[in-house]
N, C-alpha and C positions, 0 to 999 in steps of 0.2 A: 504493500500500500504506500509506504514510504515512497519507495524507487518511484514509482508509479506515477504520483502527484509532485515529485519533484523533479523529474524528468516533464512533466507539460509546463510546471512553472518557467522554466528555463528555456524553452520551446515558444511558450507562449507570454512576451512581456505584459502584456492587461493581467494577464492573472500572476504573475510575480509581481505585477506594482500592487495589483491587490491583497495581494498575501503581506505585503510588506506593507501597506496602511495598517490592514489588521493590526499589525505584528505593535505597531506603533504605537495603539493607542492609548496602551498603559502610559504614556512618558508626553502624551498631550498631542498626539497629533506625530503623522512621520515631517513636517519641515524641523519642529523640536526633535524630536530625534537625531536626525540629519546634522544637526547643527549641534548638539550636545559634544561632540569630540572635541568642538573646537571654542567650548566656554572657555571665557579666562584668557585664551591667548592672542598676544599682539601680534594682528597678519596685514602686512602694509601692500599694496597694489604692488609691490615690485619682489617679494616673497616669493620663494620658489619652491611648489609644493610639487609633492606624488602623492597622489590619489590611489594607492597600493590594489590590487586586484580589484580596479574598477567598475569592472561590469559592464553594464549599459549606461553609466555615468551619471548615476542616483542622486550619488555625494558630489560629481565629480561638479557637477552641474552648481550645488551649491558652494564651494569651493573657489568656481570663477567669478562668484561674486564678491567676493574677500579680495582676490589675484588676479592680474592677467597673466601670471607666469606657471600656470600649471599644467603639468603630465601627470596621465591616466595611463596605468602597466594592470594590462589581464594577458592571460594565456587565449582568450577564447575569441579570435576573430570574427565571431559571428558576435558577440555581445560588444568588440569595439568598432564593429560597422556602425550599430545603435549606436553607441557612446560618439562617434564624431558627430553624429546629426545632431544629436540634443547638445553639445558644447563645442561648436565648430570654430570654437575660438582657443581651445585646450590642443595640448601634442596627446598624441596616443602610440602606446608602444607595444608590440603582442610579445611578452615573453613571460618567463617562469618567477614568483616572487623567490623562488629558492635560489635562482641566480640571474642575478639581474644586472642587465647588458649596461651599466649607467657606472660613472667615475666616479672616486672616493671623494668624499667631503663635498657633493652637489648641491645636498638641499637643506632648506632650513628647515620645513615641512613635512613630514612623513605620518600619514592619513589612511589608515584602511577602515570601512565600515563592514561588520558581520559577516568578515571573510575566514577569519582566522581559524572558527570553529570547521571548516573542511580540511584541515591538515590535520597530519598526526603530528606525535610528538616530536619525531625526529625532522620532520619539515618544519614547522616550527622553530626549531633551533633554528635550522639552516636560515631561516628568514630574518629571525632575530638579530641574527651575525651579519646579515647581507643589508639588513635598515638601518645597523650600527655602522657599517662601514661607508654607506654612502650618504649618509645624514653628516651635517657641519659638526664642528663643534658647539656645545652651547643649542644644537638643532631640538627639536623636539619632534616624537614618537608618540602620535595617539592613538587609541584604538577605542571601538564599540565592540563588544559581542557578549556571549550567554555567559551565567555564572551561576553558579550554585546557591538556590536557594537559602536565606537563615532563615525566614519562617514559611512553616509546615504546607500553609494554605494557598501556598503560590506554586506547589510542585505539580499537581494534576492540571493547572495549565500550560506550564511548560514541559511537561512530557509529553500529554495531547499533540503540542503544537511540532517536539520532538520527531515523536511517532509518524507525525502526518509528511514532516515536510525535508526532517532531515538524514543525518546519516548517522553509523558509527560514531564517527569523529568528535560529532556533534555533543555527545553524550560523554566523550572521553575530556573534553576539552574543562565541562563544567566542576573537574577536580582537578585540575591542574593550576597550579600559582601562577600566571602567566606574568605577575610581578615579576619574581621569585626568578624564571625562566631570562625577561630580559634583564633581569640586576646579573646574571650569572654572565653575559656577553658586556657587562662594564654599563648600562645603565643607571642611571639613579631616578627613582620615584619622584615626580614631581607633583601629580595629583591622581587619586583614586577615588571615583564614587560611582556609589550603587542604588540603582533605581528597579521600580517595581517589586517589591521585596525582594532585592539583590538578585532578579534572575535577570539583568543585564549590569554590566560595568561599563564604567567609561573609563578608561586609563591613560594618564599624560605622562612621559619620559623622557627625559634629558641626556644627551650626549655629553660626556666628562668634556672638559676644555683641554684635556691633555693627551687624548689618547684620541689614536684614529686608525 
């Protein structure tokens, strides 16, 4: 059933932009959503962002209205055909977050929304080390995705929603520290918070000033 309904979402964008309202409405609506990565930080029109496994350019969209200096990286040419129509003012690039075709110290910005939970642990890493290395110093590393419940009455709707829409992965990710994971590739914590009783985070990280 999983495979099922998320094989047509990805197929068919009305119904992933739909599934992704839904998804939204705990946190006010999917533009708050969208925009929650990027509380709190100063992003000036000349900012150089990645839009990390963009997609159809959800976020990426929102993004360019911060910047005019942003690139969008998916793997899925079919999703960054969509992604240039809707932000035909953005670069878009098709490769792998696990190794990414882009120069060390590039960006000040590094941005993926509700990607993260489709990797396993070891791709993860890899990613981790590869945002590290192409992010400035002083750059920042944000992210959205799933987290593990702290109360009880938030879990049968994020299984439900689990169950229906996603994978594996998806399940494995909401116990993993993903803190924890990029402090170990030299990160430092710059902000964590947790919405709809913590079954999404929003996480900000900073690149050391000395190491690259």
């Amino acid at each position: 059933m999983a495979t099922i309904l998320r094989t047509l979402s990805y197929k068919y964008q009305w119904l992933y932009n739909g599934i992704s309202k839904l998804a939204a409405i705990g946190v006010g609506g999917e533009s708050r959503f969208r925009n929650l990565p990027l509380k709190g930080l100063e992003i000036k029109p000349e900012t150089k962002i990645l839009d990390l496994c963009c997609g159809a350019a959800q976020s990426t969209r929102i993004l360019a209205q911060y910047s005019s200096n942003v690139t969008g990286l998916d793997i899925s040419p079919v999703a960054l055909e969509r992604a240039a129509s809707v932000v035909p003012n953005a670069k878009f690039i098709e490769a792998s977050a696990q190794n990414i075709p882009l120069a060390d110290n590039s960006f000040d910005l590094i941005h993926t929304s509700v990607a993260l939970h489709e990797m396993n642990s070891s791709e993860l890493d890899l990613i981790f080390q590869e945002v590290y290395r192409i992010l400035k110093p002083e750059g920042i590393f944000t992210f959205i995705d799933f987290h593990q419940p702290t109360n009880w009455l938030f879990w049968p709707p994020l299984a439900i929603f689990l169950w229906l829409f996603e994978t594996k992965t998806a399940w494995d990710l909401i116990s993993v520290n993903l803190v924890s994971k990029c402090e170990s590739v030299g990160f430092k914590l710059y902000k964590q918070n947790l919405y709809v009783g913590s079954t999404l985070q929003v996480v900000q990280l900073k690149k050391h000033s000395g190491k690259t």
